[in-house]
VMD Tcl script that draws the C-alpha trace (Angstrom):
set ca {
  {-3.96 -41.83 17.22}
  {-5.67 -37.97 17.06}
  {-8.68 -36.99 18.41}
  {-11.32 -35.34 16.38}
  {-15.03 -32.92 17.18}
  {-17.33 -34.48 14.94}
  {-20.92 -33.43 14.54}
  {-22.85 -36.68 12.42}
  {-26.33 -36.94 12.11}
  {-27.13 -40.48 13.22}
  {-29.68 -41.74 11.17}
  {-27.85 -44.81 9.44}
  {-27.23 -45.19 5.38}
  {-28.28 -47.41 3.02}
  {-25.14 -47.81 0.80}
  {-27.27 -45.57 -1.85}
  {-27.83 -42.86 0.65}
  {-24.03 -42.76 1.71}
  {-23.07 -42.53 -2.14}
  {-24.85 -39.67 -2.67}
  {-24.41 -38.50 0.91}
  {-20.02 -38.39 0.23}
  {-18.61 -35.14 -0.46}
  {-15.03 -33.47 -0.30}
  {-16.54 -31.75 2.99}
  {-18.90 -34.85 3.90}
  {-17.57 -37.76 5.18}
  {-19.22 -41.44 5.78}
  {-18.72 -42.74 9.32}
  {-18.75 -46.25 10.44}
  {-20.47 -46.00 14.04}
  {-18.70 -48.58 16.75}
  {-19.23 -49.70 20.14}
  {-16.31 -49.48 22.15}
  {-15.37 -52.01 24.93}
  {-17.24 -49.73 28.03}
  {-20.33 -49.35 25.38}
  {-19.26 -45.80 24.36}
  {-20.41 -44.43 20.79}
  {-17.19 -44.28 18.60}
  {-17.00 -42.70 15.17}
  {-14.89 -44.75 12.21}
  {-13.78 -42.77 9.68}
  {-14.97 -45.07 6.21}
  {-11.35 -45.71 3.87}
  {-11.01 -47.65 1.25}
  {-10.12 -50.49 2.85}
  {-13.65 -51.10 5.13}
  {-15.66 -54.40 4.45}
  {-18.58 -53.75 2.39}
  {-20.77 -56.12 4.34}
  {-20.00 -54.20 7.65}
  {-23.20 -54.79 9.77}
  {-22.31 -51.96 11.70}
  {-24.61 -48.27 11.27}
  {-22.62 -46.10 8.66}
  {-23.81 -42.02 9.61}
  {-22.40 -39.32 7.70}
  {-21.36 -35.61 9.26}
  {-23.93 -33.21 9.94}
  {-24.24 -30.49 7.23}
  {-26.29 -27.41 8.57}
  {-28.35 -25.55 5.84}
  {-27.14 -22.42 4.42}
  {-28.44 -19.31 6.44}
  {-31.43 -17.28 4.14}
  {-30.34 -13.79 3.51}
  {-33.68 -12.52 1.74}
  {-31.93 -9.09 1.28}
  {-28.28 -9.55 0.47}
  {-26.41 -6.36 0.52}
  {-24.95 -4.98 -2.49}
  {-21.44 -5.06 -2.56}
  {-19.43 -2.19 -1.01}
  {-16.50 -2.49 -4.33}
}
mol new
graphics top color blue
foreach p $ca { graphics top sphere $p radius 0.5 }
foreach p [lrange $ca 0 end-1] q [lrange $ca 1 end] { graphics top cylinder $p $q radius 0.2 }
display resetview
């Protein structure tokens, strides 16, 4: 098992939401409870019921810093 830093914004998905949530750089999390009532994050496969009752969160995506005067290029 690995160990992975994952930032997710915790506000939980309707199914819609999710779909248009997913992205090659955006995953869907399934958010568990483990045994000593610790948040744990569940990465969503292919093979997760689609009746899971449990919160499904997706990873945080910051906005894109506002450069109002790019520089030119140098080349």
């Amino acid at each position: 098992m690995a160990a992975l830093d994952i930032t997710a914004d915790l506000t939980p998905l309707t199914p819609d939401q999710q779909a248009r949530a997913r992205g090659p750089d955006r995953l869907i999390w399934c958010l568990h409870t483990t045994a000593l009532r610790q948040p744990e994050l569940r990465w969503i496969h292919t093979g997760h019921p689609p009746n899971c009752p449990k919160p499904h969160v997706t990873t945080h995506q910051c906005p894109g810093r506002h450069q109002p005067n790019p520089q030119p290029a140098l080349f």
